[in-house]
Structures are given as structure tokens and as C-alpha cells.
N, C-alpha and C positions, 0 to 999 in steps of 0.2 A: 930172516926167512920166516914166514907164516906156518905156524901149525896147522896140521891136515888133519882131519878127521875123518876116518872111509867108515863108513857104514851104509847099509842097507835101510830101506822100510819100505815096508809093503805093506798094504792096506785092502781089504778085503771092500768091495763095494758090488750090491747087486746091480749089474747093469743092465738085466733083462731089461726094466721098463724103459730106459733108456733108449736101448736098442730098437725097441718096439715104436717108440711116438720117432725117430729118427726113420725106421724102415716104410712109419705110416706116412709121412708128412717128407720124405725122400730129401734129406737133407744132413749135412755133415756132423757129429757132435763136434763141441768148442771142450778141450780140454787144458788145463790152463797149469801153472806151477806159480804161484806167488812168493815172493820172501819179503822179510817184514823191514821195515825199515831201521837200518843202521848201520855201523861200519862194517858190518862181517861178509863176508862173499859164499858165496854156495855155488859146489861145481854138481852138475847136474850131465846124469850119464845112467844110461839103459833105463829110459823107461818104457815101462811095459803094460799095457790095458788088455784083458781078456775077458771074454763073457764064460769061462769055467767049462765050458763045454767042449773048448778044444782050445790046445795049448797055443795055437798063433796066438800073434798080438794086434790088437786094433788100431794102434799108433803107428804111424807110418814115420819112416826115420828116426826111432823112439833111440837108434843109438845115437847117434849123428854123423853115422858115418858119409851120412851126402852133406855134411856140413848142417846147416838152419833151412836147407829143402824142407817143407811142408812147414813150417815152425814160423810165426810173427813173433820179434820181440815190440813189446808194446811198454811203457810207462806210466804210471799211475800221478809222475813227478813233470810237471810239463813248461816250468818256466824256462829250462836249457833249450826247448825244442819249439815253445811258442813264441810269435810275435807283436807285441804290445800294442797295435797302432793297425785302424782297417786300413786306411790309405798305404801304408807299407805293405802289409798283408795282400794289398790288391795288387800293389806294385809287383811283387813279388813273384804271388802265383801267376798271377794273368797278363802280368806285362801291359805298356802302352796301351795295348788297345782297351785292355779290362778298364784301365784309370779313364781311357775316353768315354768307354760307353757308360759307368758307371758316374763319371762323372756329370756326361751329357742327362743321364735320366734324376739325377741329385739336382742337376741345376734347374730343369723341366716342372719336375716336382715342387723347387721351393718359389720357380716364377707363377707357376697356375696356383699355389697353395697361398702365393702372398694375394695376389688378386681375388679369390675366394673369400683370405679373413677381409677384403677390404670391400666386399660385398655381401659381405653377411652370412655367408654359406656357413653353420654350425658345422657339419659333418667333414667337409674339406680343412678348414679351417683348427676343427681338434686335431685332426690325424697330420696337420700341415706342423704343429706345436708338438705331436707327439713325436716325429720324422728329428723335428730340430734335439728334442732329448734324447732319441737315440743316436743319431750322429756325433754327438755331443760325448757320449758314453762310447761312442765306436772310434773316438780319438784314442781314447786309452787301452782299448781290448778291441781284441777282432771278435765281433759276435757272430758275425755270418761264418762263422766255422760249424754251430751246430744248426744243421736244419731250420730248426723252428725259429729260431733267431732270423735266418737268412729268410726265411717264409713272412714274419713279423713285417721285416725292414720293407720287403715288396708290396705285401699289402699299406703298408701308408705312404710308400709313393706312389700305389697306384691312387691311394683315397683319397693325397692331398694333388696329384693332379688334376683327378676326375671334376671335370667340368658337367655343369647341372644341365640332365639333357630337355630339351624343349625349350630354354630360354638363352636369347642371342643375348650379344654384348649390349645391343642398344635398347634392347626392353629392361636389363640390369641398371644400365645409366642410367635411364629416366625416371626410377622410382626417387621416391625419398629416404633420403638417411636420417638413420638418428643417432 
């Protein structure tokens, strides 16, 4: 059986200004419990937030008695809970249709972006090569998990799709290559 240690700590923190840019800007504080990494466990019970000027507490469910009501557990450790591979990832979340339509606008992109480098288009053509290195990179990690990663991937399929506006196929054809 594991030794228990019951103690207390309390910590004094002025949270006027806190309170203040939260009541300005009308939004929740994030208050957070971290433990540090290694074998030991930490049972966590009654916490308590007050601005000192009246004994309630500003945490909601701070005993747990509704259970993890108001409370996210979140991890700082993420390879149990993440998935290695976008195509998985997509399987996953979005099912069939995510894999078609995703695939449909992958396959869209590298046909208008192979035609691009094979007419010269610089701009098409970089973003056609940079599409191929992050897909390349998005075999091994899902990067459209964060934002800007998923914002990245769409703008170079839309860059290696984008066809040059004002000029047909057949004004392309008839130039000369070198």
C-alpha cells in the first residue's frame, strides 16, 4: 500500500488585477493544477480561489463533488493520446468522406501543380514541391492538428492548384520551352 501524505497549502495571490482584465474583457479565468513528472500521484481536493474580500470561492466545483463538472483534464504527454499518420488521423476523425474530399483536393492540387511545373509557372510550381514535403512529413505526424499547420497545408493546395489567370491552355502550348 502507497504512503499518503495529507497536507494542506495555501498560497496567497493578489487576484484583483486578474479579476479586473476578466470582468473588462468578460471572459472566464483558466486556472490550472500541474504535477511534475514522475512516478508519484497527487490526490487533489478542496480547492479554493478567493478575491479576500468575501470568503466564497471563485472555483466552481473546487471540491469535486459534481465529479470533473467544470474541470478539463488535459496532458502535457501526448504520444498515448496522439496519432502518427495524417491519413489515419483523417480516417479517424472525419471518416470516408474526410478521406474523399481530402483526397479529391490532394489529388486536384498535385494534377494542376504537375502541369504548372511542366509550364514553367515558378509560384505554382514552388508551392506544388513544397505541398509534396509536407505531405511527405504528414505521413509520419498529423500536422493539421494545430491551426496554422492546417492553414499552411491549404494554402499550397490552393497555390499549387491555382491556374494563371488570363492565359488558356493553348496560348501555354504554343510558347517555346527551354
Amino acid at each position: 500500500m502507497r504512503d499518503r501524505i495529507n497536507s494542506c497549502v495555501t498560497a496567497r495571490v493578489d487576484a484583483a488585477p486578474l479579476l479586473k482584465a476578466a470582468a473588462l474583457f468578460d471572459r472566464p479565468l483558466k486556472f490550472s493544477v500541474a504535477t511534475p513528472r514522475g512516478k508519484g500521484s497527487v490526490d487533489i481536493d478542496n480547492l479554493r480561489l478567493s478575491d479576500g474580500s468575501r470568503p466564497a470561492t471563485l472555483i466552481a466545483n473546487g471540491d469535486f463533488a459534481a465529479g470533473m463538472d467544470r474541470w478539463f483534464f488535459s496532458t502535457d504527454v501526448d504520444p498515448p493520446w496522439h496519432i502518427h499518420s495524417m491519413p489515419v488521423a483523417v480516417l479517424f476523425e472525419q471518416g470516408w468522406f474526410g478521406m474523399l474530399a481530402w483526397g479529391t483536393l490532394i489529388v486536384v492540387a498535385a494534377i494542376n501543380g504537375w502541369r504548372s511545373v511542366r509550364e514553367g509557372e515558378t509560384l505554382s510550381a514552388t508551392a506544388w514541391a513544397a505541398t509534396g514535403g509536407f505531405l511527405v512529413c504528414a505521413s509520419l505526424n498529423t500536422l493539421i492538428d494545430e491551426p496554422r499547420f492546417l492553414a499552411l497545408l491549404l494554402i499550397l493546395l490552393w497555390l499549387s492548384a491555382a491556374r494563371p489567370w488570363g492565359r488558356s491552355s493553348a496560348v501555354a502550348s504554343c510558347q517555346p520551352r527551354i
